[in-house]
C-alpha positions as CSV (number, residue, x, y, z in Angstrom):
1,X,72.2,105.7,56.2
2,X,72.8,103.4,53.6
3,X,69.0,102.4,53.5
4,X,68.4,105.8,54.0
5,X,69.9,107.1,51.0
6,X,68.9,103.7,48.8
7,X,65.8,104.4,49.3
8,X,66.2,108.4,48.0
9,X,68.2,107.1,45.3
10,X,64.9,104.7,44.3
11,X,62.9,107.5,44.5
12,X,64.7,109.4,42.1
13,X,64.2,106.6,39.1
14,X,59.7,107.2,40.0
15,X,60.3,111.0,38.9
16,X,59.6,110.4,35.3
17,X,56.2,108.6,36.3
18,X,54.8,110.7,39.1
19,X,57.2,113.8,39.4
20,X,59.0,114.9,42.5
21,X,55.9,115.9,43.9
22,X,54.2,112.2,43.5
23,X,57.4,110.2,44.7
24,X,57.1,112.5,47.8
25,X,53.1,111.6,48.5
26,X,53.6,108.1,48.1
27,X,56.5,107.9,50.2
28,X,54.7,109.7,52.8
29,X,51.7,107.6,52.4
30,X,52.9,104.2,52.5
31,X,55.3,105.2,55.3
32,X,52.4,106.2,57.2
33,X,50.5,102.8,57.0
34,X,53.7,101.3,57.8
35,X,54.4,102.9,60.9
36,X,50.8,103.0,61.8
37,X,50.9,99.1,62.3
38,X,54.4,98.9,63.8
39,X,54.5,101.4,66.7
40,X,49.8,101.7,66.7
41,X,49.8,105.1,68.4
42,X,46.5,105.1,68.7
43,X,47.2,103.7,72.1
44,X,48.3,107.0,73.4
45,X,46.6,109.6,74.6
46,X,46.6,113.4,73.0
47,X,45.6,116.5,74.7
48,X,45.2,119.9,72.7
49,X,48.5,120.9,73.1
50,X,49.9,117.4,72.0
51,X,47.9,117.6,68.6
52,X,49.6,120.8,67.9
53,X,53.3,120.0,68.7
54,X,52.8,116.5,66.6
55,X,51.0,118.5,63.6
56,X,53.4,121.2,63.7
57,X,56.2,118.1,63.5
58,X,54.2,116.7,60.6
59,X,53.7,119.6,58.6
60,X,57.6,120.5,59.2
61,X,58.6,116.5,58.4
62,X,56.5,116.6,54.7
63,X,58.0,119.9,53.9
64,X,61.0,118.8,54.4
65,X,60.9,115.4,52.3
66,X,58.4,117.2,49.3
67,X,61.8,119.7,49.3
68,X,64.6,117.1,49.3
69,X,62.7,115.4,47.1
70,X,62.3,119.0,44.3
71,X,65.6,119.6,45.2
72,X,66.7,115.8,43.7
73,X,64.9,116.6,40.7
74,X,67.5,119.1,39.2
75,X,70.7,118.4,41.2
76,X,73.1,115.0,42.1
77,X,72.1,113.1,45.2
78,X,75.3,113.6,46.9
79,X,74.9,117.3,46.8
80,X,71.6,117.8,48.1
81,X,72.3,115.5,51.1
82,X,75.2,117.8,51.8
83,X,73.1,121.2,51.4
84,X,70.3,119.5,53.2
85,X,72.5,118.8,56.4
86,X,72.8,122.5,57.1
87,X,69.5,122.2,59.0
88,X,71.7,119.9,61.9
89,X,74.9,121.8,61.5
90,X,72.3,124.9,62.0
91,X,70.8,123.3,65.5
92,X,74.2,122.0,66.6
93,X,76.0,125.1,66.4
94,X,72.7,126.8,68.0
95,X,72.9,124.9,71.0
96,X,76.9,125.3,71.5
97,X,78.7,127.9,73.6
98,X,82.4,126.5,72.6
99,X,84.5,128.9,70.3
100,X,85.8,125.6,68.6
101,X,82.7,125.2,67.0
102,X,82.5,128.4,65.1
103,X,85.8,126.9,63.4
104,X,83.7,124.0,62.0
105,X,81.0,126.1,61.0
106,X,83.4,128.2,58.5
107,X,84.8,125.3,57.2
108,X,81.0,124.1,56.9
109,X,80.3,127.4,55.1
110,X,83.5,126.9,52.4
111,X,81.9,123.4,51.9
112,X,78.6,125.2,50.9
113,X,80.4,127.7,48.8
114,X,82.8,125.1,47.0
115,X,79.4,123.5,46.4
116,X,77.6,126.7,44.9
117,X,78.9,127.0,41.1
118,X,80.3,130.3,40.4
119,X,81.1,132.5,37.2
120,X,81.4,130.3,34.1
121,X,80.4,127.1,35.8
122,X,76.8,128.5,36.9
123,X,75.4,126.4,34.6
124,X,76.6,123.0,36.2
125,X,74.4,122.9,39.0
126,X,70.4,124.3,38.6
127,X,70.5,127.3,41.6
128,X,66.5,126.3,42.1
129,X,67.6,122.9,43.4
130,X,69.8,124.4,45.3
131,X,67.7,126.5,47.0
132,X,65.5,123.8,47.5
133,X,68.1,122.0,49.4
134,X,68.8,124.9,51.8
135,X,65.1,124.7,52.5
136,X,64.6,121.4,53.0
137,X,67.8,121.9,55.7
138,X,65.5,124.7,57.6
139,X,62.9,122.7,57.8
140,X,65.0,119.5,58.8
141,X,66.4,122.0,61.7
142,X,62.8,122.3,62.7
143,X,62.0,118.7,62.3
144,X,64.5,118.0,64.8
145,X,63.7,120.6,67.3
146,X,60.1,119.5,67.2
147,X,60.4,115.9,67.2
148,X,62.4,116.1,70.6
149,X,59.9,118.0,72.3
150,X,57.3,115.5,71.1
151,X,59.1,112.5,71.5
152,X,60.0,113.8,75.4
153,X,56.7,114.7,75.9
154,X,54.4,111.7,74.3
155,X,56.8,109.2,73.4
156,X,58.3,107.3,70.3
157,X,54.7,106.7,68.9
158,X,54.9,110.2,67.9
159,X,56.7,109.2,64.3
160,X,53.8,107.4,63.1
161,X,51.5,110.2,63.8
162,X,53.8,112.9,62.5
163,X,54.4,110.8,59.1
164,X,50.4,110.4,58.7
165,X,50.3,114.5,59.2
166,X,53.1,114.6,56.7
167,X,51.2,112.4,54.1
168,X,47.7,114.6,54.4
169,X,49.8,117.4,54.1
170,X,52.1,116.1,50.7
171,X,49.1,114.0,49.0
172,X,47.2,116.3,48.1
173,X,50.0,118.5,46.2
174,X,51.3,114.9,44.7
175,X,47.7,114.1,43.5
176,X,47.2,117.7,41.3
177,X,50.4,116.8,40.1
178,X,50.6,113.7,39.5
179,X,47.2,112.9,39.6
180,X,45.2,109.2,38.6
181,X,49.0,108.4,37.8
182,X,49.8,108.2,41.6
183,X,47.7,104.5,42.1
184,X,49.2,103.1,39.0
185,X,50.2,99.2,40.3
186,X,52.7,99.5,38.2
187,X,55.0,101.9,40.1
188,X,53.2,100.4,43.5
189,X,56.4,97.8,44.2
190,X,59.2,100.4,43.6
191,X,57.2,103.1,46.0
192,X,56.3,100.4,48.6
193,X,60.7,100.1,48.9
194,X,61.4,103.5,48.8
195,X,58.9,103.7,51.9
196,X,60.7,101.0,53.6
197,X,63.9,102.3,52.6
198,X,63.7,105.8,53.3
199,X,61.0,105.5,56.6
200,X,60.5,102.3,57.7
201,X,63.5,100.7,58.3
202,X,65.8,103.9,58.9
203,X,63.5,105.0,62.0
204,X,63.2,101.2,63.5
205,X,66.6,101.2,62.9
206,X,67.3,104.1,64.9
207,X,65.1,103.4,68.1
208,X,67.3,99.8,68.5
209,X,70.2,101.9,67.6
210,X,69.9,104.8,69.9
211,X,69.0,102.4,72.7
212,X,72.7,100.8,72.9
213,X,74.7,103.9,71.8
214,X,75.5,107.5,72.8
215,X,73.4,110.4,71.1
216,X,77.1,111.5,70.4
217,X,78.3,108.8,69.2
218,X,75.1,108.6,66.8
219,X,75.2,112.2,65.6
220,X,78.9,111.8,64.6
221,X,78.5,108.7,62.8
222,X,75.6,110.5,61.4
223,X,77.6,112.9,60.2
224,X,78.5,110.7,57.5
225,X,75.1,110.9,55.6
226,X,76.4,113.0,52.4
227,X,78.9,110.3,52.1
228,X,76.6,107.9,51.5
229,X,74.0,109.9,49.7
230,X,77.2,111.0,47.0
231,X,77.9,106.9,47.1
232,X,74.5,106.4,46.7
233,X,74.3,108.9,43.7
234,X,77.3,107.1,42.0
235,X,76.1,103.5,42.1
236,X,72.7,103.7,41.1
237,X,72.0,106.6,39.4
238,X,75.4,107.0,37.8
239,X,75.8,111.0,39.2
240,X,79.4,111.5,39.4
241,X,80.8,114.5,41.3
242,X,84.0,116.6,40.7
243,X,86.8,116.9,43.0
244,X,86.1,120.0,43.9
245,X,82.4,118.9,44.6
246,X,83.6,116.0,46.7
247,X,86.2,118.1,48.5
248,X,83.1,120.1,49.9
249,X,80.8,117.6,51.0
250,X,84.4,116.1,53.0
251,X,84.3,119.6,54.9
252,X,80.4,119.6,55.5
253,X,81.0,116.0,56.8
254,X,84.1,117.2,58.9
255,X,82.5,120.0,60.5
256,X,79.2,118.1,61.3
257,X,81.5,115.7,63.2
258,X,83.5,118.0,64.6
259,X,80.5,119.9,66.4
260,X,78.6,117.1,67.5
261,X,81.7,114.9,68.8
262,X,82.7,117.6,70.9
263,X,79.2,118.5,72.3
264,X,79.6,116.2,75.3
265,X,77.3,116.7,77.7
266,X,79.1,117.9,81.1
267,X,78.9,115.2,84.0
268,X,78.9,116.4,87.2
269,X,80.9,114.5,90.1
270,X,78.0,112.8,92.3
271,X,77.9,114.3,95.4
272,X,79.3,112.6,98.5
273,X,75.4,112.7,100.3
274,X,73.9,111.1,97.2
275,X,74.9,109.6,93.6
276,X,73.0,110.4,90.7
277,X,72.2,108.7,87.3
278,X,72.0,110.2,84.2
279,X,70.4,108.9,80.7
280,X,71.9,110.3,77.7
């Protein structure tokens, strides 16, 4: 997370060079080539189906980050992390039957309100960024219900393929708008760490991760995310929040937790004619 939101925080200072719309290509890009060495999915093989599901995952994955990235533009770090984690909050709740968890969601939706500037402070907070945000959260909600089917279905390779669908989708849009701009070797360094910040290292970080802990445990500790995009904000790029502002993103965080720590997955007792093992 801290990488994660490092790296976001990076992008932010390329804006004035290549726009929103630039930062995002490159990122995209030079993730791709990255992953494309480390995890060489070319060794898998695709049927027609699987090209779909992982362009589908691509296309949802560049939307998302070309979004996060406008929504950055015109509002604070901390509270576009925030907005943006409505998309998990959205696919956690989905996927819950407990009455609990529509607790957590209310207090998840006065964190979004408290965040949403009414009456005479409209002004504070540009309503196009936010809107960004929220859409950047739908698509994140879609990135992670298509990125489980693919990775169940063709493995963790899927990433690298996903991120170079992303990048043909973004570049393009970053080129007519940022256009001969977008190889200057100047800005090359900066956007080479934002890639390994925001993709590289976050995803290999992830697969070691998720390999020695619970997905609960990981979506919970997850949860903290706008924490350390609002920390993030702060440090480097000086954004400070007000309490109210803060007080929101602590009930976004809370009800993220709440949902996904108490989404255990039920374990049956093994049955006395034969034990089972289970892989979460």
């Amino acid at each position: 997370m801290l990488s994660l939101q490092g790296g976001a925080a990076l992008a932010k200072t390329l804006f004035p060079a290549v726009g929103a719309q630039g930062t995002a290509a490159l990122r995209l890009f030079l993730s791709a080539l990255l992953l494309l060495v480390y995890f060489r999915p070319w060794r898998v093989r695709m049927t027609a189906s699987g090209w779909r599901l992982v362009a589908a995952y691509g296309v949802s994955l560049g939307t998302m980050n070309l979004l996060f990235y406008m929504a950055l533009n015109t509002i604070p770090l901390g509270i576009a992390v925030a907005l943006e984690f409505t998309g998990p909050l959205a696919v956690a709740l989905l996927s819950s039957r407990r009455l609990i968890d529509f607790a957590w969601i209310t207090l998840a939706v006065a964190g979004i309100l408290l965040l949403i500037p009414h009456g005479a402070d409209v002004d504070t907070l540009d309503p196009v960024g936010v809107l960004f945000a929220l859409a950047a959260g739908l698509c994140w909600a879609l990135y992670i219900v298509l990125g489980r089917r693919a990775g169940m279905h063709l493995g963790t390779q899927t990433i690298a393929l996903a991120t170079s669908v992303a990048a043909l989708f973004v570049l393009p849009i970053g080129l007519a708008h940022a256009g001969t701009a977008l190889f200057s070797l100047d800005i090359l360094p900066w956007a080479i760490g934002v890639a390994v910040l925001s993709s590289a290292l976050p995803y290999a970080l992830e697969i070691s991760v998720l390999r020695r802990m619970p997905v609960r445990v990981f979506g919970t500790l997850l949860s903290l995310e706008p924490v350390f995009g609002a920390i993030s904000g702060l440090m480097f790029l000086g954004e400070t929040l007000s309490l109210t502002q803060y007080a929101a993103i602590i009930a976004i965080v809370a009800a993220s937790a709440g949902i996904t720590f108490g989404n255990r997955p039920s374990i049956k007792k093994p049955s006395k004619r034969k034990s089972q093992s289970r892989k979460f």
